[in-house]
Every structure is written in C-alpha cells, then in structure tokens.
N, C-alpha and C positions, 0 to 999 in steps of 0.2 A: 250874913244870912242870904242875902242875893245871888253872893257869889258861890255859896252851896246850891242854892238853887237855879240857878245857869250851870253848873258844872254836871248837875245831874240829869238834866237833859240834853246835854252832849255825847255822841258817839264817845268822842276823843278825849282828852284833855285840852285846853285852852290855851295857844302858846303865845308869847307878847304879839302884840299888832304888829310893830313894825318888821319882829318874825316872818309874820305871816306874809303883809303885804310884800317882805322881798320875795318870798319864797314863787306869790301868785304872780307878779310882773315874770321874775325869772324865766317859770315854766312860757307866761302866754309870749314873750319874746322870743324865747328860744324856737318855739312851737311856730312864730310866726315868721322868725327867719329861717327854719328851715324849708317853707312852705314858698318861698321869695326862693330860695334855690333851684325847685321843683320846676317854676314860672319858668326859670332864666335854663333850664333842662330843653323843657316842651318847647321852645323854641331854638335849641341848636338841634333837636333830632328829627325835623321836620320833613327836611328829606329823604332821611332815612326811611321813617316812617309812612309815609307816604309813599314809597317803591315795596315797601311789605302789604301795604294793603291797610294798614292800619288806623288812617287817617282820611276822611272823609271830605269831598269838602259839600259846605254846606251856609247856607244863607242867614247871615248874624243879625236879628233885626237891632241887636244892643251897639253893635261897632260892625259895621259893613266891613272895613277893613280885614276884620277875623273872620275867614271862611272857611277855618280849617276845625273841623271836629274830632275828635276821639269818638270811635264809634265800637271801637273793640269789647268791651263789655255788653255781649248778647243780652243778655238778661237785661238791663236796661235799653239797650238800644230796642230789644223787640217790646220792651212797655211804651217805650216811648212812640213809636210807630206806631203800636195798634192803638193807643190812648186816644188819641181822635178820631180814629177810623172808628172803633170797635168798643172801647171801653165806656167812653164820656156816655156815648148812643145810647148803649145799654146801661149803663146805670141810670139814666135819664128814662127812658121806655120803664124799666123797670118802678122807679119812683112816682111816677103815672098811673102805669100796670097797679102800684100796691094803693096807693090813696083813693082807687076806685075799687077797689077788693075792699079795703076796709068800708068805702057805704054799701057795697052789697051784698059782700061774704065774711064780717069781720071778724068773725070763731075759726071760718078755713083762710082768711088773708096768708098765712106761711104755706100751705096746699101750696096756691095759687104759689108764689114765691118760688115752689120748687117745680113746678111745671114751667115756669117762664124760662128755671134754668136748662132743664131737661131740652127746650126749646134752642134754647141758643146754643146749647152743645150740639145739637142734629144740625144746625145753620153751620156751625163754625168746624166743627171734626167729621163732620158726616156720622153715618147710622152704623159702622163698624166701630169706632170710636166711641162710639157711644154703648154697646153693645159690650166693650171690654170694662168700660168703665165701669157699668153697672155691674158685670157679671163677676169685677174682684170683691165689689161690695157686699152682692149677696152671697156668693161663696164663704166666704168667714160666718157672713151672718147666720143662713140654715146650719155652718158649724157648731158654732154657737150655742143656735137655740135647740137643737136637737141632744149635742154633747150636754150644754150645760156644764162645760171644765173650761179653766182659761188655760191649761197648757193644751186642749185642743184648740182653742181660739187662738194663743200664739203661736203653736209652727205651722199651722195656714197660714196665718197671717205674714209668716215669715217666707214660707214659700213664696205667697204672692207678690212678695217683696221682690225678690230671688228674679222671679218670672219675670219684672217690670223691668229691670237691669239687663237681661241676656241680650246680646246681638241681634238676636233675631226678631227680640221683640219692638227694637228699635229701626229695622228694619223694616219689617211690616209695616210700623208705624209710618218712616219717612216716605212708605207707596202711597199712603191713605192721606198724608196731609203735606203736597207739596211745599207750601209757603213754613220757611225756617221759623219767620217768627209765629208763626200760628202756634207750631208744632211747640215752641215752648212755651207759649200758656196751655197746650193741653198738658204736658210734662209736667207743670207749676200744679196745673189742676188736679192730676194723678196721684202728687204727693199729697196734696192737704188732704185729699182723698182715702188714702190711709190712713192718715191720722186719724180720722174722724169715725170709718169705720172700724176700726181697732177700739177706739175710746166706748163705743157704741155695745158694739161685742161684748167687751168685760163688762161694762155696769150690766146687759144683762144677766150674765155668768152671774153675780156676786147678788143681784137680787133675788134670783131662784134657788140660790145655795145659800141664801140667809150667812152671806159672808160679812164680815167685819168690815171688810172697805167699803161696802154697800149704802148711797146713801138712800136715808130712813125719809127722807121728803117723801108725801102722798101724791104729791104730781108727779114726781121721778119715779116713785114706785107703779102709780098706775100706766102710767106711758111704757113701761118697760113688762105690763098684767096684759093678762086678756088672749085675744084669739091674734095666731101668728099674723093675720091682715092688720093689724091694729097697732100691734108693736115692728110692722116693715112700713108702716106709714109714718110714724114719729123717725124713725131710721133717714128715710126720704126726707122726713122735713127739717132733718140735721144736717144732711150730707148734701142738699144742694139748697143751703138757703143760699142767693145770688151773688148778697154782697160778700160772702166769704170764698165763696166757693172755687176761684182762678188762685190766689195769691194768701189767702188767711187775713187774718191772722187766725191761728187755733182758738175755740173755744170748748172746754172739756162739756159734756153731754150735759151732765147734772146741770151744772151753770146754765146754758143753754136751754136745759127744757121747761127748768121754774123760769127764766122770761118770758117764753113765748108765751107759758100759761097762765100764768101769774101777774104779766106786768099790766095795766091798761093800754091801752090805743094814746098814742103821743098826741096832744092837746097844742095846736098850734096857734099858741099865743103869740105876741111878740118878743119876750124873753127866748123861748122856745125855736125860733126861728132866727133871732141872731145867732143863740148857740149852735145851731145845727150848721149855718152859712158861714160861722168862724172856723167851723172845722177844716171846713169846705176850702174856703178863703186860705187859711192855714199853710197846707199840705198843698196846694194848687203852687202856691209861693215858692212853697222847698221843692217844688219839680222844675220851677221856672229858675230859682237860681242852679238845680245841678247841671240844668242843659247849656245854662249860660258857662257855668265851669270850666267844662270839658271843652271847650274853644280854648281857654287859656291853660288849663292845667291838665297834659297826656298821661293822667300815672298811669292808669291800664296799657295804653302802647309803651310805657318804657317799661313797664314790666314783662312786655314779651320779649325782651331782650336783652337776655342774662351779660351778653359782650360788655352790652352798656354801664349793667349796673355792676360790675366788676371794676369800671373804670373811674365810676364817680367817686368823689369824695366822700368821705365815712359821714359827714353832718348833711353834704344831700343824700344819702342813702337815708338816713333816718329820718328828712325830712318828706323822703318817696314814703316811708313805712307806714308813716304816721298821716300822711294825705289818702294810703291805700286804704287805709282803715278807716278813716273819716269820709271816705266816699261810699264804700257799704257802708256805713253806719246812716247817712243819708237817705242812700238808695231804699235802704229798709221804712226808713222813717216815713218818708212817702208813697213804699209799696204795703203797709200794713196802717199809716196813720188815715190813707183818705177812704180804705173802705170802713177801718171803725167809724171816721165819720159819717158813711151815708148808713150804718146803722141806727143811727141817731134816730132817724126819721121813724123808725119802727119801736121807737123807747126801747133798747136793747143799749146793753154795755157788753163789749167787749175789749181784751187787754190791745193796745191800742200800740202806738209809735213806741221805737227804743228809745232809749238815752241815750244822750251823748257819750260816745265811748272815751273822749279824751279825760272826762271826768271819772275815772271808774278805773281802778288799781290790782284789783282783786279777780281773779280767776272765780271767784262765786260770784260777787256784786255781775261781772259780764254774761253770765249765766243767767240770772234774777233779772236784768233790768234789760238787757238784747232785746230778747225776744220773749217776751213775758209768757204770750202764750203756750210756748212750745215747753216754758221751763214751770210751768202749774201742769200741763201733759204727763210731762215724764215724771215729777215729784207723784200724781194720782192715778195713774196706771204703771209705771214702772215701779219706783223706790221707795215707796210708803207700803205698796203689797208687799217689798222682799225684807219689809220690817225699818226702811229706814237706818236711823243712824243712833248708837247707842254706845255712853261710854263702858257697858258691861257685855258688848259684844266681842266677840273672840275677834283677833288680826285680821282670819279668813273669811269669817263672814261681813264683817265692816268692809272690809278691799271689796268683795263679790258685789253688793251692794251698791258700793259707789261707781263699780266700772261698769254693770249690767246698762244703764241707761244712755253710758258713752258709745257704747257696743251697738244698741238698736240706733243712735245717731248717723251712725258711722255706715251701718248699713241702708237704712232710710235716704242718707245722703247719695248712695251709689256704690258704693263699696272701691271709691279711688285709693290710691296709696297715698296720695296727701292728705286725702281726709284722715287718712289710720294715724297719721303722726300726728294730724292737729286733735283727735279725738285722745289721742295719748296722754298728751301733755297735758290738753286742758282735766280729764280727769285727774292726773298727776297733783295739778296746781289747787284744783279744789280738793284734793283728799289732805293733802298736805298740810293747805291751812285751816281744814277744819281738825287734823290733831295739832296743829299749832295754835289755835283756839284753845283749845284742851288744856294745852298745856300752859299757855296764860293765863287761865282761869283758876290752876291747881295752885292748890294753900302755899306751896313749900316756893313757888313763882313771886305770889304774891308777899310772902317776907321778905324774899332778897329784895324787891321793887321797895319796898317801905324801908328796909335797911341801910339800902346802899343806891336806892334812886330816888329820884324825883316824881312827879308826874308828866312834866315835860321833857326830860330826859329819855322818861320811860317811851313814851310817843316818837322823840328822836331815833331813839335804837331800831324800833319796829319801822320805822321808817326806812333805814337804811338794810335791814333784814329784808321790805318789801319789792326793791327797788330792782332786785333780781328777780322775782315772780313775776314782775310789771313788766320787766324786758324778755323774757318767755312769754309773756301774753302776746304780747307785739308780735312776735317773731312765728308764735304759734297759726295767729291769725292770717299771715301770709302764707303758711303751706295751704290754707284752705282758701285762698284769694288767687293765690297765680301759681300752685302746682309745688312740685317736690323738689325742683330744681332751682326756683326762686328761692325755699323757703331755707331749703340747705345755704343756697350764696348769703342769706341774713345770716342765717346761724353762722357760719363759717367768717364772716366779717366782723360781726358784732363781737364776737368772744375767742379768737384765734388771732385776728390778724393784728391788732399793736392792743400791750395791756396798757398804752396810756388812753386810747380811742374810749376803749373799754371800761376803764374807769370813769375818763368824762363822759360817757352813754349815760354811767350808770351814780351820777352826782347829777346829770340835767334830770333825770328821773328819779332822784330822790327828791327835787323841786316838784316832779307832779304825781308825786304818792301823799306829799303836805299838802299840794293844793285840792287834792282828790282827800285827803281824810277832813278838810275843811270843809268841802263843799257839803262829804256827807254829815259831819257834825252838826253843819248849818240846816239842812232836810229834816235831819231826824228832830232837832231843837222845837222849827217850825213844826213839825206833822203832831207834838208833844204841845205843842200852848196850842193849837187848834181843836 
C-alpha cells in the first residue's frame, strides 16, 4: 500500500537505488570532469587571449596570483561594473525613498516608486532617453485605448519593436549615451519595457471588449476603468516600478496590480527581516562566486574562438558546452534572483531566480523553469489568446500556435540569425514532446507498456528516446550564447564527426535525463506531501 502510494506521487516511475545512485555519480563525474578540462583550457589560451583583447587583467582579492579575468561577456561584465557604481546606490536610496513614502504616502508609496524611477533614468540616459522611452510606451497605449483591438495593439507594438532594432536607432542612441555599459542597462531597460507595455495594452483591450482572457478581478478591472488619466497612472506604476525596471524579471499586469492593491504594507518583524536579508545574502553570494570563476574558467574567451574549439577534444568541447550554459544560467539567477529579492520589502512576489539548467531535460521544463516570468508572459498574452493547445485541434492550427510565441521571442530578442535557429529548435523540441506526450498517454501506448513492458523499463526506453532532445537543447542553447558559427561547430562535432564520439555524448546523457527525471520525480513527490 506504501508503495502504491509513493509511486503515485512520482512524476516517474521508481528505479532500484543502486540504479539510481550509479546513474547520479556518473552524470555529476562526468559533468565534473569535463568542467576540470575547461580549467586546464583557460590556462593554455592565455596568451592568446590576452593579444585578442579578451582577457582582463584584474586584482583577485581570493588568490593574488590569478589576475587575469574573462571580461568578454558584456552583459555581465557591464552589471558588474555598474553594481557598485550605480545599482547597490539605487536600490539602497530607493529602499529609504519607499519606507518613508510608506509613513507619509502609503496609498501612493508605488507613485513615488515610479517617479524615483523616472528620476534616475533622466540622471543615468539623459532627457532624450527618456523621451524615447516613454514615447514607445504611450504610443501602443493611446493605441490601445482609443482602438480597443489587440491586432491594433500588436503591429504597433511590433513596429516599435521593428524601430528599437534599426541602425539608426542604435545609432542615435550610441551619440546620447557614450559610456558602453551604461548603454546596456538602457537596452536591458528598453526590452522589459516592452514587455510590460504590451502586457498592459492587451489586458486593457480584453477588459473593454468583455473578452474571455480578460481577468474578472475588481482591482484589475477597476485599474484598467475610468478616465484615460487614471488608467496611464496604474500604466506608470507598472512600467517603472524600480526594482524591476533595468533587468526584470517580468511580472504579467494582473498579477502585478492585485499586489500593489491588495497586499498590506510588509510588517517588519524579525522573521520578516531575516527573509528579506536571506535573499539579499543569497544572490550577493552567487555574484561573488561568478566573478571569482571567471579568473579560473575563460569559457566566454574560448568561445570566441572557433580555431580553438575546432581543436579540442570532443569531452572538453562538451565540457565548454555544459560550463557555457551553466554560466548564463548563473548570470540569470543573480540578474533576476536579487531584485525579486529587494521586492520583498514592498510584500510583493515576483517569479524569481531560474533553475538549475543542468537538472532540466526537457525542451519545456527549460522554457517553465528559465525564466519563469517571461514563460507565464507569453503562455497569457500570446498562446492561451490563440487558444492554446488541444488534442482536437487541426495539424495547422496546433503548429501556428506553438510557433507564434517563438516568433515574438525571436523578434523581441533582435531579430539575429542565431537567435532564429535557436528559436527553431527550441519550438521544434517542445512541439514535439508535447505530441510525444500525446502519444504516451493514448490507450493503444499504454497496452503495449502493460504487455510487453515494465514500469522501469518503460522509464528506461524514454530515457534513451530523450537523450537526443537533451543534446539539441545543449547545442540549441549555444547558437544563442556565442552566434551561428559557434553553434553550427557544436552541431557539426557532436553528430558528424565520429559516431562513436556520438554515441558516448549521447549514454553520458542518458546518465543525466535519469538524474533529471529523478530529481523531478523527487520535487514533484515533495510539492504533493506538502
């Protein structure tokens, strides 16, 4: 009886322990010695790297001897820089700024919030800057609320997209904001920007059209009622609340406007105040180990260097892939986990840090657990309006449906050519297994499985079916990490150049598609006795 009831709150089925336990060592050896390859890399390409430009040097308070950094990933390197300059200040002024709004204005404390931001965009982009920013916002918006249609609210919005991308617009922009990395927290700022007013847009669309997607909450209804000044003020108090507004993470409106209205004023007990400082504590951590990394491990410099990775061995090439992917997955965790935390302070929840990607198999699960909020985004303004997913939907419209959200990705991203390939694939890989879903689900599956299989058996097979999806995710994730020329040399290594390479690639990873359906068997067990 137990063991009917352990089995039925398992994802998986349940395979012997000692199964399991080789399968978990395997992968995290494997994983770890390829990562010990990576090490013994970053130190023969030193001087290479270092005459490209690639390599920094820079003062190690952890070992003096290592002064050499990887600086090559903008996008971190420019947080990292401004984070003391610029970010720690303001979010600190900021957390001051609100804890005296809330004793003297605690109905408009989010006002105040978005005036502090309005503020520090005129400080940091100047008043032209500021001027484009606003003017893509309310553009959609009087779209919007004058149309009252969302295919008018989408090809403005896609326009403006269109417009943010052109040469010239990055042009203008490089006159107005000489400092690089400034210029990409305005760009970071720009995109969640959209997101937010696109999000903003349709919910009002679908509450004046008494749409179906529309939600029926009386906060969100009233917030999106009334006289056009009233619903571009709740707009304003979405689109620059502070903590979100440089890096996100997304939070869809509805969500969003029952907290602000809804929630109390946060009570700073002493419970209350370790949680908020754990968060803090937390993600402080995972920025101090990535910067200590990148002293010891170049994967961004060796990635700029197709020669090199042409020449390594097929087990450090995948132990580059697998560090490549493990270091955005980082970079995110720390660029989305520490301002969910400083929401804390305002009783707000938003979708917070990803997962670890090394735990995670599945072309959907990496969709779901990335980037949570972008993927609740696109599930309530993209693919639930185009009807979602249905096993009595035609070929055509099922495909239309699952690529439309890859398609706004892809463009949202910048409309590069390796994003198109990695948006390809990944829609490829989650259309795929949700008719492979389907079809493990359907009766005439489930006889043979009781016929002529096991339950662990069954689990074995789809193991070895997944392990190919798993090695597309990998490799998909590189066209969108170092370009089309990187992601092609994976593809073109991984599965052309020896099919024994190939087949061992793809047995060390059927070691961690078991240790990924264990881990989530084990989540989902817990999240079920809780």
């Amino acid at each position: 009886m137990k063991k009917n009831s352990e089995s039925a709150t398992r994802l998986y089925p349940a395979l012997p322990k000692f199964e399991i336990v080789f399968y978990v060592v395997a992968w995290i050896s494997f994983y770890f010695w390829a990562v010990l390859q990576v090490f013994y890399i970053s130190n023969d390409i030193t001087v290479s790297a270092l005459r490209r430009g690639d390599l920094e040097v820079k003062r190690n308070l952890f070992q003096p001897s290592r002064s050499l950094k990887d600086t090559l990933d903008f996008e971190w390197t420019s947080w990292n820089y401004l984070l003391w300059q610029t970010i720690i200040c303001a979010f600190s002024l900021h957390f001051v700024f609100m804890r005296f709004c809330e004793w003297l204005w605690p109905l408009h404390r989010f006002f105040c919030s978005a005036i502090f931001s309005i503020l520090f965009c005129f400080y940091f982009f100047g008043w032209l800057c500021v001027v484009l920013l606003l003017s893509q916002t309310f553009v959609v918006f009087f779209v919007s609320y004058l149309t009252r249609n969302t295919i008018c609210t989408w090809v403005t919005s896609i326009v403006v997209l269109l417009l943010l991308t052109y040469k010239q617009t990055i042009d203008f922009l490089q006159t107005q904001i000489s400092d690089d990395y400034v210029l990409v927290m305005y760009i970071c700022t720009c995109t969640m920007c959209n997101l937010r007013y696109i999000a903003f847009s349709l919910e009002l669309c679908w509450q004046n059209s008494n749409s179906k997607n529309c939600d029926k909450n009386l906060t969100v209804v009233s917030s999106l009622g009334g006289s056009i000044g009233h619903v571009a003020k709740n707009l304003i108090l979405y689109q620059f609340y502070f903590p979100l507004l440089v890096g996100g993470p997304i939070i869809n409106y509805n969500d969003f406007c029952k907290q602000i209205y809804e929630k109390p004023i946060a009570k700073w007990d002493r419970s209350y105040i370790i949680y908020f400082v754990t968060g803090i504590v937390r993600y402080g951590a995972c920025h101090v180990l990535i910067d200590v990394l990148l002293y010891y491990f170049y994967v961004t410099s060796i990635h700029s260097d197709t020669a090199l990775l042409k020449k390594v061995p097929i087990h450090a090439l995948c132990g580059l892939a697998l560090c490549y992917v493990q270091f955005f997955c980082l970079k995110y965790m720390v660029l989305y986990g520490l301002p969910a935390s400083v929401v804390v302070a305002e009783n707000l929840s938003v979708p917070g840090a990803s997962h670890c990607v090394s735990g995670k198999h599945r072309f959907t699960d990496m969709w779901k657990y990335f980037d949570k909020g972008l993927h609740n985004w696109l599930l309530r303004y993209i693919y639930f309006p185009l009807g979602g997913y249905s096993r009595n939907d035609s070929f055509i419209k099922s495909t239309v449906n699952s690529a439309i959200p890859f398609v706004f990705v892809y463009v949202w991203h910048g409309l590069h050519t390796s994003h198109l390939y990695w948006a390809a694939v990944n829609w490829f890989g989650v259309y795929v297994e949700k008719i492979a879903m389907d079809v493990y689900r359907s009766e005439r599956v489930k006889i043979f499985e009781a016929k002529y299989l096991s339950e662990t058996n069954s689990r074995r097979l789809r193991a070895v079916f997944s392990s190919l999806p798993f090695s597309l995710l990998i490799v998909s994730n590189l066209y969108f990490l170092g370009g089309t020329k990187v992601g092609n040399l994976y593809m073109r290594r991984t599965y052309t150049e020896s099919i024994t390479s190939t087949l061992l690639i793809h047995v060390v990873l059927y070691f961690g598609v078991q240790t990924s359906m264990e881990i989530s068997s084990y989540q989902m067990s817990k999240t079920k006795q809780a």
